[in-house]
Every structure is written in C-alpha cells, then in structure tokens.
C-alpha positions in Angstrom: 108.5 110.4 117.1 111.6 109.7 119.4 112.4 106.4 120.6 115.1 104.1 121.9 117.1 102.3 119.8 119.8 99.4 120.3 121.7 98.1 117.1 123.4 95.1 117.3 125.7 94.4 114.1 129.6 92.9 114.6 130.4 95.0 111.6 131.4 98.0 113.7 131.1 100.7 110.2 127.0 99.5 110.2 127.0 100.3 113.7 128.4 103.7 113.7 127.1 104.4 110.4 123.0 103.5 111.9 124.0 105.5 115.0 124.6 108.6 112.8 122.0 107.9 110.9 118.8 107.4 113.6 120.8 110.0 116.1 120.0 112.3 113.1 116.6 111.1 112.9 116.3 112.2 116.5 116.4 109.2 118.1 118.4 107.9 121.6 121.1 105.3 120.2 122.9 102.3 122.0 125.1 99.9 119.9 126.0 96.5 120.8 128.4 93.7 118.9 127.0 90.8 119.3 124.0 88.9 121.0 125.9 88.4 124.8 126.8 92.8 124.3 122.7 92.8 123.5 121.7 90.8 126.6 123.4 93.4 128.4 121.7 96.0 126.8 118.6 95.2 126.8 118.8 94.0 130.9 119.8 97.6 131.8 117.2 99.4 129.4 114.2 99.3 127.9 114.1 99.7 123.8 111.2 100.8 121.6 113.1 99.4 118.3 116.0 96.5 118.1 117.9 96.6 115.0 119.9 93.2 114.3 122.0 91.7 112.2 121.1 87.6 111.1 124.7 86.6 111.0 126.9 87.5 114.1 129.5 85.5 115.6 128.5 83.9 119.1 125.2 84.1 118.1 122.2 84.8 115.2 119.7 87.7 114.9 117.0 85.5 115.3 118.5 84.1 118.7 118.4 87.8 119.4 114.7 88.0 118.4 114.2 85.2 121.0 115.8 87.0 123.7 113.6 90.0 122.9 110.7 88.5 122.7 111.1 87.1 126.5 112.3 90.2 128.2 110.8 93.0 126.3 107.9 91.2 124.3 106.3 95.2 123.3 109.8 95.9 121.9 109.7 95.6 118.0 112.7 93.7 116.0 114.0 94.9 112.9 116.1 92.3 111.1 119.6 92.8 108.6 120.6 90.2 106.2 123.5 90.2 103.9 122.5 87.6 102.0 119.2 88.9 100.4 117.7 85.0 101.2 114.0 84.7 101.1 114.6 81.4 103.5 116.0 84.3 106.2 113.5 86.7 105.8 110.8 84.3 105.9 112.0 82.8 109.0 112.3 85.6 110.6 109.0 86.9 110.2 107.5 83.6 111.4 109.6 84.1 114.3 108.3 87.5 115.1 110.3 90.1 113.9 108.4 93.3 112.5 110.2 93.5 109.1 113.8 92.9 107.7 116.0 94.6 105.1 118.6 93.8 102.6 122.0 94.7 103.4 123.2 97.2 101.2 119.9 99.5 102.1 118.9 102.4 100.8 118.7 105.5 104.0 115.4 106.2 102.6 114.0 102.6 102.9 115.5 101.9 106.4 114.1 105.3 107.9 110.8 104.1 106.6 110.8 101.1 107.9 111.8 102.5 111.6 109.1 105.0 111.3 106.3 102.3 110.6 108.3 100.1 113.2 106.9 103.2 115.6 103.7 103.3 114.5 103.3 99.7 115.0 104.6 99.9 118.6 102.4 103.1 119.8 99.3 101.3 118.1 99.8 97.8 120.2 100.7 100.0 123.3 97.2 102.4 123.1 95.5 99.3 122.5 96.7 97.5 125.5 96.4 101.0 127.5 92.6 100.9 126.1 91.4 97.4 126.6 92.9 98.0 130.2 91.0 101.3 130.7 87.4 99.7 129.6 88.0 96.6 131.4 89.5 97.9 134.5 89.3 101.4 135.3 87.7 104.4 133.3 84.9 102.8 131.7 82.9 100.6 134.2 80.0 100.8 131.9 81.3 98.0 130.2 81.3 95.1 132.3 82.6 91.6 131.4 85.5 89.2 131.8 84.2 86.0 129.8 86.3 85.7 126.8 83.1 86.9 124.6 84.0 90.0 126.0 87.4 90.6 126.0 86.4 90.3 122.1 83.7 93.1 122.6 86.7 95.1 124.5 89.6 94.1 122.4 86.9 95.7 118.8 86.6 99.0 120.7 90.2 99.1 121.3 91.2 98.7 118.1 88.2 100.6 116.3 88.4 103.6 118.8 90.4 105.9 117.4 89.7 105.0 113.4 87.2 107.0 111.3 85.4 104.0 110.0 82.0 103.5 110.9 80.8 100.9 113.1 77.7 98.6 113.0 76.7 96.8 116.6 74.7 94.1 116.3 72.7 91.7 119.0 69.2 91.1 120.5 67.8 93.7 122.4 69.0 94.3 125.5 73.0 93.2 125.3 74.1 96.6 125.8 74.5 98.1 122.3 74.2 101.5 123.3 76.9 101.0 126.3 79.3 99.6 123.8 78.8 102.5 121.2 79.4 104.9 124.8 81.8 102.9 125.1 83.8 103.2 121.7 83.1 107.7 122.3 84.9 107.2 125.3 87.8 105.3 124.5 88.3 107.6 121.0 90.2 110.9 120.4 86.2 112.5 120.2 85.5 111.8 123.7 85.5 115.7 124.6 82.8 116.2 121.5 79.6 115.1 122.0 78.0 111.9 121.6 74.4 112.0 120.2 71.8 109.0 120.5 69.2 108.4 118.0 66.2 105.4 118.6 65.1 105.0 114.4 62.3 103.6 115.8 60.8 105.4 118.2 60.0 108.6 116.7 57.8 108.9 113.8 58.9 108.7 110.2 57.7 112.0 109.2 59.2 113.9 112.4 62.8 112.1 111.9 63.9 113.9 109.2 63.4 117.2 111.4 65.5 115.3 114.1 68.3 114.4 112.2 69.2 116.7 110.2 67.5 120.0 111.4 64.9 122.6 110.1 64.9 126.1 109.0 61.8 128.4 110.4 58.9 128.2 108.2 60.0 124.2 106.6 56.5 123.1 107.7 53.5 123.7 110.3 55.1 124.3 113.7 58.9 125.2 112.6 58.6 128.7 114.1 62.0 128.9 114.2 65.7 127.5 113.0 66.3 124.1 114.7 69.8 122.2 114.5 69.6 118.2 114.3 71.3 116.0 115.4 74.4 115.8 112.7 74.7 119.1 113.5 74.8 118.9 117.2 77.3 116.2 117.0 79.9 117.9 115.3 83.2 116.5 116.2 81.7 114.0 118.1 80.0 110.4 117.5 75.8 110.0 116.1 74.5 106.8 117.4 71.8 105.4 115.5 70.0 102.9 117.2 67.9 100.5 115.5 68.6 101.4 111.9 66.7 98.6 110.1 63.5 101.1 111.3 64.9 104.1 109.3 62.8 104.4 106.0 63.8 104.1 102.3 63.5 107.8 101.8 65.9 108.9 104.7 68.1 106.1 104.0 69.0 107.2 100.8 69.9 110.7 102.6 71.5 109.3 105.1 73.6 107.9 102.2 74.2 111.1 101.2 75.6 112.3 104.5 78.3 109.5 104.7 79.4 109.6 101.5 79.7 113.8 100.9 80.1 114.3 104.7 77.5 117.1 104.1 73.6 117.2 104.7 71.0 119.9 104.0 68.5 121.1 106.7 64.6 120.3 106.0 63.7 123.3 104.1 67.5 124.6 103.4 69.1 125.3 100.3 72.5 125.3 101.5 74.3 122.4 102.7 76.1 121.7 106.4 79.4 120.3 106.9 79.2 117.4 108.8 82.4 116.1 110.7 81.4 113.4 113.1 81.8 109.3 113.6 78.8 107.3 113.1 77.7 104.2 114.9 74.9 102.2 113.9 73.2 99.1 116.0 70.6 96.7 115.2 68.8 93.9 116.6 67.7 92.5 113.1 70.2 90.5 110.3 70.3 93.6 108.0 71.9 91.5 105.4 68.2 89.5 105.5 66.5 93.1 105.3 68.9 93.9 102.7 67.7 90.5 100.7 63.9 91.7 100.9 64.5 95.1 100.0 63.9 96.7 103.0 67.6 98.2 103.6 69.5 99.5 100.8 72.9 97.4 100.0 74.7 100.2 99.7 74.1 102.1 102.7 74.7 98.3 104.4 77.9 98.4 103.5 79.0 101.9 104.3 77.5 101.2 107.6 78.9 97.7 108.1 82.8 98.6 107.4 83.3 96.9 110.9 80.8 95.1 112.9 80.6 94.2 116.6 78.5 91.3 117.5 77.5 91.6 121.2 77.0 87.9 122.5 73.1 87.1 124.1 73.6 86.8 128.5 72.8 83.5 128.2 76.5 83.0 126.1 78.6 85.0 128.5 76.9 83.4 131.9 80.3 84.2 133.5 79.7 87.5 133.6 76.4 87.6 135.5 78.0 87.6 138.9 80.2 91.3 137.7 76.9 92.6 136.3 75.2 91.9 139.6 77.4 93.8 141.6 77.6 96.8 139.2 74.6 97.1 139.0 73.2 96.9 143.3 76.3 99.2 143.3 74.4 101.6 140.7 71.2 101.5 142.4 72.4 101.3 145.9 73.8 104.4 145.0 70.5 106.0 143.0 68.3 105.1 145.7 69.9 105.9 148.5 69.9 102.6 149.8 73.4 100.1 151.5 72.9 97.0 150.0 76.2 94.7 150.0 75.0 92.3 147.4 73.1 89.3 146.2 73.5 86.1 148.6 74.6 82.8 146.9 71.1 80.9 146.5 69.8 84.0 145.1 73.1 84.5 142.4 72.4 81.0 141.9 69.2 81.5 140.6 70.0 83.9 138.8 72.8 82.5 137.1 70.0 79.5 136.3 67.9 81.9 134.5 67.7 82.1 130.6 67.5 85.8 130.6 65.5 86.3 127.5 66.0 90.2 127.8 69.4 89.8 128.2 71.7 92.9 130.0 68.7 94.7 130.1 66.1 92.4 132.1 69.0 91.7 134.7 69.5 95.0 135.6 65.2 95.6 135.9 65.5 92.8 138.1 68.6 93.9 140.6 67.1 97.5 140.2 63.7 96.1 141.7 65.5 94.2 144.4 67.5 96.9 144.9 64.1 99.0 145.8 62.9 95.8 147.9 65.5 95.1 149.8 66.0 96.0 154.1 68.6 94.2 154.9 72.2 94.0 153.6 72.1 91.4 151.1 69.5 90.3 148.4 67.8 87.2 148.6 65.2 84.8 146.8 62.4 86.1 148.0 63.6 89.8 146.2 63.4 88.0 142.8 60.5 88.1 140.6 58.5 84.7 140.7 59.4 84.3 136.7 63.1 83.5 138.3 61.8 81.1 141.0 61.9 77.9 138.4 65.6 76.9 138.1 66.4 76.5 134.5 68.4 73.3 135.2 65.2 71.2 136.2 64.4 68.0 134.9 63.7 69.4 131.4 61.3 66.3 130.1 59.3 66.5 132.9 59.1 70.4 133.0 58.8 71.0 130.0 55.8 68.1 129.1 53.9 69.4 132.3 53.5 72.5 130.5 52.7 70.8 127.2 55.6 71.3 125.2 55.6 69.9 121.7 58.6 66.9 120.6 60.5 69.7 118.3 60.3 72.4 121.4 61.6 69.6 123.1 64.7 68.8 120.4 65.5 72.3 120.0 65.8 73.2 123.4 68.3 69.9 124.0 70.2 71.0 120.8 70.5 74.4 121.8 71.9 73.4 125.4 74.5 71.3 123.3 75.4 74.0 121.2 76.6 76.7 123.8 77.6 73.5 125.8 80.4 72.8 123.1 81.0 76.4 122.3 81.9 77.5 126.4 84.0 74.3 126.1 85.8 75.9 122.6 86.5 79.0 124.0 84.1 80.5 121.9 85.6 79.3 118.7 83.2 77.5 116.0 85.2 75.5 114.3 86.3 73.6 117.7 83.0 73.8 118.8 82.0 71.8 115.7 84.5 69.2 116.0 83.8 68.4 119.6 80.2 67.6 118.2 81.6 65.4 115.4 79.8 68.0 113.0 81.1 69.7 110.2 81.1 73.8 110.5 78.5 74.4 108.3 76.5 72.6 109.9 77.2 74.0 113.4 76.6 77.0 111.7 73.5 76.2 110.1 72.1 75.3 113.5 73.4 78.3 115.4 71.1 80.2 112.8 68.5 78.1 112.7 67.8 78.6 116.8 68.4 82.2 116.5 72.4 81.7 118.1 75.6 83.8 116.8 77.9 84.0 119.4 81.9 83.1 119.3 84.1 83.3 116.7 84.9 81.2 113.7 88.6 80.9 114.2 91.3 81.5 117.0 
C-alpha cells in the first residue's frame, strides 16, 4: 500500500537514510528538520504517516504529535527516540502516537511498523466511510441518531468486513433482521447473497431439509435434488433468526457446519463446502437457555464471538420522530399515496406511547395511517385508540382506576427512574448508577429484574 510520508528528524543522515528507505518501499517522501519545517509541511499537504523524532531543537516530537493531532487528526504518528526511555515511549503513547521505536532500528522492524501504521489508518478511515454510509446515505434501512444507535452503527462498522460471526440480540420487534441487512450490506459479501432463516417458524422435522438441502429420494416427497440454504448462500451471509427455537439435534450440526465449514445434505454421503458469514439473532438470554440445557454452550459461544444488543424504542425515544418519517415515506410510496407527515399532536402521542412491540408496532401503526389518511398530514384521529391515552398521565390515578397492584405500581416508578438516569448518562451504566446513589450491581440487578438492557457499562 502507498502512502504519504513526512519525516521530521534534525539529524539530516536519519532523514535521507528513511527517505531511501520508504521511497524504496514505494512510498511518496517529504522530509522536514524540525517542528516549525513540519508545520509547513503538513499546512501544504495531507500525510497518511508522520515519522518524528522526540528530541529536536525548537521543539519535541510530542509537540509535533500535538500539532498533528489538530490539523490532520486521521494522520497516524510514528515516534523516534534515542534514548530507549520507557518514560518517552509511554508518554507518547498516552499522547496519541501509534507506536515508537528505538533509535538504532532494525529496517525490518521499522517497515513493519509503517505497514501496520497503514493498516491502522485504512481500518479507522472504512470505518468512518461506513458508519457515514449506514447513518446517512446508502443504507436508510437503518434509521437512528440517539446515541444507542450510533453504538448499533458504530458494531456494524467495525464487524462488517470481519469473518466472525455475529449474535443480535433484543425483544422482538427492534429491527434485528434490518441490522443483520444491515452488516451484508456494509461487508465485502454484499454482491453474494444474503439468506434469512425464522428457527421458529418452520417445523422441526422440515428444517433440516431447509438448511442444509436434500438429495432425491431422502424421504417422502424429495422427488428431486434440493439445495438449502448454506448452499444458496455461498459467499454470502445466513441469517438465522430466532436461534434459541433451533432443536438439540440440528444444533449439534449446525455445530458441525461452523467449525468444519462443511455440511452434508439430508440423505448425502458427501459433504458441501460451505463458505459464507453467519448471523444469528434472538429475543431470549441464551446464556439462561444455555443454563437449563436448552442451548448447547458450545455452539453459544461460536455464535456469540460478538454480540449486538439492539436497545427496546422505548430507550431510544429520540429516534421515533426519524422512524416516522421513513416510514409514511415507505408507505406513501407503496401505496401510492402523498402524505407529507405526522402533525405535532399526533408525533406527540406517539412519542408518549410505550411501544411494547417496539420498531415493529410503529411502523403497523404509520403503515395503517398511512392507508387512512386524505389529507396531507397525519393526525390523532389516524392513530389506533390503544395510542389515545398519553403515557405521561397522572400514573397513581391511572394506573389504580384500572386496578393496578402496589408492586405494578413500584415497578413501573422504578422503571421510569431507571431509563430516566440512563438518557441523563448518555447511556452509560455506571453514571447512570451514580446519579441514583446506587452501586452498579445493583442498577444492574434492576435493569434485569424489569426486563431492561440497554446502554453500555463504560464510556
């Protein structure tokens, strides 16, 4: 990989000796003396990779890194020392700078260091390019800005392009099918196929046949040679939605699969090579099915190598007004029909409303409107009457005029304090915890114990 390089060293033999070196290396070389030379530098063009030395006169490497780090923060710093000081080096690093080497250096250990310098750099820039895409432009599927998910966006960024499998979890309803679309999209498969799979809506003894294929005359009915769906998906990504409902039996063969990265048709006798990314959701704990022996541990953990947690809509409230218009864009579009939005009594409402279906039950609900609607906007009277009740009303009266027990009552106080301290947080635990005077295990013993996971544990 080519890039831009600027050395700065006052020693003018490390300069010209790195210039040979990198031009060699196939890199575009600029050279500099000193830190004010550097400014100059860096002012007219743009660098991939700054190579410093600590001690300059008129000016240190880490005043360099400084510099950097204001007008070209994607540009990655490389720092020389002399004096082989762990004090430098560890300073340094704190400061910023990618990595550092030991003046005298071996070639070998400073072309390796440039080349992972490289790496690092093209990684933080497709990740930027990606969270921008998904957010922004290509992928309009996923829709949020709330900081729960620019988490969401910022794991598909970063898990896109990997090989490691990927386990989305969340209630039903948040979008966990979008979000493995999403992750397709936004990887180097996106031209392959991606193949969806419900566990739990086709029958145990029929899933088998749809997974993994049949050959003519497996069973009753296999007239002829059918691929599944591993084989369809060659290349591509298998979505497997709901895997707590897959049985023991195929669990241990779906074992099988991930580890050998082969499978064998119903009725083969030869086995299928299967190259393909797989991405697994669930609205269940499966570390609790794991504990009662429904799931097997080690599947678990060859699914779960990284897990996305999609928040509930009632955590991410501030993205009800984007979801809204997405979605009477959608199905103004589907049906034929101009509808310029929702008006603000009726987004009102609905940003009142608990949402106990999540993603899903908001978009039923615009869809409907949507189909209801003859004039320009959506109003109240397009909502279903279960949104008519505010959510915010007097909940002791409310609640007791419908009989409500004392502990309904608690729990549905302490849950309004809980997400109250967490949107306060930013979504981190551990603040959310101290604002409550409470320590974390506790806050996260209640975020269990009322069926809440959302936000993260640290900054």
């Amino acid at each position: 990989m080519s890039a831009r390089v600027l050395v700065v060293d006052d020693e003018r033999s490390m300069r010209e000796f790195l210039e040979i070196f990198l031009r060699s290396e196939g890199h575009s070389v600029r050279t500099a003396d000193g830190v004010g030379a550097a400014r100059a530098e860096l002012s007219a063009d743009d660098f991939d990779v700054v190579i410093t030395d600590v001690q300059m006169p008129g000016g240190t490497g880490l005043e360099l890194l400084r510099v950097v780090q204001g007008e070209s923060p994607e540009t990655v710093v490389i720092v020389m020392t002399a004096f082989a000081s762990t004090e430098t080096a560890i300073e340094a690093m704190k400061a910023g700078a990618y990595d550092y080497v030991t003046k005298p250096f071996k070639v070998d250990e400073m072309r390796v260091v440039v080349e992972k310098a490289l790496e690092k750099k093209l990684l933080s820039s497709e990740n930027r390019r990606l969270r921008r895409e998904l957010s922004q432009g290509r992928d309009r599927q996923v829709v949020g800005s709330s900081s729960a998910m620019r988490r969401v966006l910022d794991f598909i960024a970063q898990v896109a392009d990997t090989r490691a499998n990927v386990l989305i979890s969340g209630e039903s309803g948040t979008g966990k099918e979008v979000v493995a679309r999403g992750i397709h999209r936004a990887s180097e498969r996106r031209d392959a196929p991606f193949v969806a799979l419900n566990c739990g809506a086709i029958p145990e003894n029929l899933l088998e046949s749809e997974l993994f294929g049949h050959v003519k005359g497996a069973f009753t009915g296999a007239v002829q040679n059918k691929a599944g769906l591993f084989e369809v998906a060659q290349a591509g990504t298998v979505f497997l939605d709901e895997i707590a409902d897959l049985g023991l039996q195929l669990q241990v063969k779906l074992l099988r699969v991930i580890q050998e990265r082969v499978f064998r048709r119903v009725g083969g006798t030869s086995d299928v090579r299967f190259d393909a990314r797989i991405v697994a959701a669930t609205n269940r704990r499966l570390a609790d099915e794991v504990r009662e022996g429904r799931f097997r541990e080690d599947l678990y953990y060859r699914l779960n190598v990284i897990e996305i947690p999609l928040p509930p809509l009632r955590d991410r409230r501030d993205d009800i007004p984007l979801l809204v218009e997405h979605f009477v864009e959608k199905y103004g579009r589907e049906l034929g029909k101009r509808v310029d939005g929702v008006d603000g009594d009726a987004l009102a409402r609905l940003q009142d409303h608990l949402f106990p279906g999540n993603v899903r039950e908001l978009e039923n609900v615009i869809e409907r409107a949507v189909a209801l609607c003859r004039g320009p906007r959506i109003g109240l009277d397009l909502l279903p009457p279960g949104l008519t009740e505010r959510r915010s009303a007097p909940r002791s009266t409310t609640a007791l005029s419908r009989g409500a027990s004392l502990d309904e009552l608690v729990s549905s106080y302490e849950r309004g304090l809980l997400l109250e301290a967490l949107e306060q947080a930013g979504g981190v635990k551990k603040r959310a915890a101290q604002r409550l005077g409470i320590s974390f295990r506790s806050f996260r013993y209640r975020l269990e114990k009322l069926g809440l996971d959302g936000g993260a544990e640290e900054e």
